[in-house]
C-alpha positions, -999 to +999 in steps of 0.1 A: +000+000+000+012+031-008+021+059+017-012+075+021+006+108+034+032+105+004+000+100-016-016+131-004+016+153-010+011+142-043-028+149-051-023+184-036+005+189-062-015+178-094-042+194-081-031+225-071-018+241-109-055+224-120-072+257-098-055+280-122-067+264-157-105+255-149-128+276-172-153+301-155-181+268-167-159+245-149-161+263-116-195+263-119-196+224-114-196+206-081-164+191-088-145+164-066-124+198-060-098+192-024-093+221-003-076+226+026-092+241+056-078+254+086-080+227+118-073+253+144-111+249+151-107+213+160-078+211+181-083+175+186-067+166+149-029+170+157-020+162+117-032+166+087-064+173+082-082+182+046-118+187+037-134+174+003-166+176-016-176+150-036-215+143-048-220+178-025-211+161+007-183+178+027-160+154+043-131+161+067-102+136+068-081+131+091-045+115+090-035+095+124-007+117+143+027+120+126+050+094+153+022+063+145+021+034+123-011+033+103-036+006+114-067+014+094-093+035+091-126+048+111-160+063+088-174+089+114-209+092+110-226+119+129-261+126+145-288+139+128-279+178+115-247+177+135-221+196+120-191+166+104-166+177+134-190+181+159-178+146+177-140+152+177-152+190+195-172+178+222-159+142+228-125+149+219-112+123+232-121+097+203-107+120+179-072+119+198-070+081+204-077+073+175-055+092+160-028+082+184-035+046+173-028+052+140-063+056+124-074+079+094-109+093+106-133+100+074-160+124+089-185+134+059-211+156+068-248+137+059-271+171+074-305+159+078-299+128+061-317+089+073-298+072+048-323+064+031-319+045-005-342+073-016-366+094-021-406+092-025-436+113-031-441+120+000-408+129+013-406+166+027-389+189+002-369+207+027-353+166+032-351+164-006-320+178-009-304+157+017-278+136+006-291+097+004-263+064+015-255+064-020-233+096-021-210+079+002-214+040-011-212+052-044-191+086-049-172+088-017-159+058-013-147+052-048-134+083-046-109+080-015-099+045-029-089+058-061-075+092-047-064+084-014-057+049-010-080+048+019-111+026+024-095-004+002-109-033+007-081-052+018-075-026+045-088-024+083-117-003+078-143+005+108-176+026+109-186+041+139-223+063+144-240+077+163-282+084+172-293+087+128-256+077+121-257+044+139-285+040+114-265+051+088-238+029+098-260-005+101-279+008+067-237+007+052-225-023+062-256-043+051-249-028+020-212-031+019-210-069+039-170-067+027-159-034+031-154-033+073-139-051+096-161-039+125-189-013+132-200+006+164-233+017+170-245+039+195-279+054+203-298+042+169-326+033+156-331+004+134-367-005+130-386+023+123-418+002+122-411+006+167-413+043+162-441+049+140-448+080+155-413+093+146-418+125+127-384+120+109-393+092+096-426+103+084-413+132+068-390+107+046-410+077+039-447+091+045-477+086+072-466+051+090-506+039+087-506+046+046-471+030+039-468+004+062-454-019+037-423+008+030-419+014+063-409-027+073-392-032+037-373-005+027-343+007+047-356-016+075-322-034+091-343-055+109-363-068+082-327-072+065-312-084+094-299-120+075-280-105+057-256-092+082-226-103+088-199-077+104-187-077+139-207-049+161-203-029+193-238-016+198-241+013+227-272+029+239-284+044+269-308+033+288-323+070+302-323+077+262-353+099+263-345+108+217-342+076+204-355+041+226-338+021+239-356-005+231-343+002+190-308-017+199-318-039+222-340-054+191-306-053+174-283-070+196-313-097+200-312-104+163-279-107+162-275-134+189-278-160+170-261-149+140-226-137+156-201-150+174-201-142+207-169-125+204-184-104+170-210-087+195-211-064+222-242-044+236-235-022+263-265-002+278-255+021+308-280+038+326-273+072+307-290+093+282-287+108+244-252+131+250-220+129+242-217+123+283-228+091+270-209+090+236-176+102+246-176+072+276-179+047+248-142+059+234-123+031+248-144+000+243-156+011+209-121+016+197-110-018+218-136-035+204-118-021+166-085-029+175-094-069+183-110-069+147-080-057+132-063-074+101-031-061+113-034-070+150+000-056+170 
């Protein structure tokens, strides 16, 4: 594999005399244009740290701290209309370890986005322009293999969400069965056929009563739930008063029988919806990654 900081130096240098030839129509395009941004704001991030737009999702990367031997790589996935470095600023401490163990952190910011596989007629139009799981299964992700050499397949690659990104996360690695190693999910929901009352969800897939059937079948993971197959650390809360609690203890249940017991994890502390909650999870989420390693040390 090649360096992947030797491989930055050397986008930044084709790319940078591009800036300076691109035709007034060409600016005018959402390109898969690389910028870098100042990280003073995020003081967590000791190295590198660049911010991309591809398929008009912003996504911060992060390079593991300059004295450590790369182990893999972590897809940060946010809550619901948190901003994409709103983790590493008030639970810092994931952010640091992680980069301290030699991870690359990929934190794309999703806004208001469920994930969903798409859109429908009744779906809000203030959601509609909300990027769906395919800007990152099928721009993003391409994208940083063939640019950055990160998120290869052959690599150590981990997802980690939380509240709607835990749903994001569970929706990805259905969808992408080969792609991680391991996933961590904390504080999401996963059958939204519990929560029909959710007004999220209504305002994405319509009234729960008049589309029942879309509701159980479509972006359902439990209705999907044999076809899973990655190792998972699932966290939640058990003074949740957001999302229930009850969402990923349905989770862990289905997966009993369809893990090993050393591929599962569910932790439920009696906390609530914070990142009081989230940033105590640091340590035995990113435990839980290391064990799952392909390059254990």
């Amino acid at each position: 594999m090649k360096s992947y900081k030797m491989n930055l130096i050397l986008q930044l240098l084709i790319f940078i005399p591009f800036l300076f030839q691109c035709s007034e129509a060409d600016k005018k395009v959402k390109s898969e244009a690389i910028k870098i941004e100042d990280n003073s704001k995020v003081p967590s991030l000791r190295d590198t740290l660049i911010t991309i737009n591809i398929a008009n999702v912003k996504c911060d990367i992060a390079f593991p701290d300059s004295g450590s031997t790369y182990r893999g790589n972590i897809l940060l996935l946010q809550g619901f209309n948190f901003p994409k470095e709103d983790w590493c600023k008030n639970a810092p401490a994931l952010c640091r370890e992680a980069a301290r163990r030699g991870y690359t952190m990929i934190m794309p910011d999703m806004g208001r986005s469920v994930y969903a596989d798409t859109f429908f007629a009744e779906t809000a139009p203030i959601y509609k322009n909300q990027p769906l799981r395919s800007a990152l299964c099928d721009s993003l992700f391409p994208y940083l293999k063939k640019n950055f050499d990160i998120l290869l397949n052959e690599q150590s690659n981990f997802i980690l969400g939380l509240s709607s990104g835990a749903r994001g996360a569970a929706l990805i690695v259905l969808e992408e069965p080969n792609l991680f190693s391991a996933a961590g999910l904390l504080s999401g929901d996963y059958d939204q056929t519990g929560i029909p009352g959710d007004v999220i969800m209504k305002l994405y897939y319509g009234n729960f009563e008049s589309n029942k059937k879309r509701w159980k079948e479509i972006d359902n993971i439990i209705t999907d739930i044999d076809q899973w197959k990655t190792p998972v650390y699932i966290g939640h809360g058990k003074l949740d008063k957001v999302v229930p609690h009850a969402q990923s203890k349905q989770l862990n249940d289905s997966l009993k029988t369809r893990l090993k017991p050393n591929e599962l994890i569910f932790n439920e502390p009696v906390m609530g919806h914070d990142y009081k909650y989230w940033g105590s999870e640091t340590l035995p989420v990113l435990n839980f990654f290391d064990r799952h390693n392909k390059n254990k040390s």
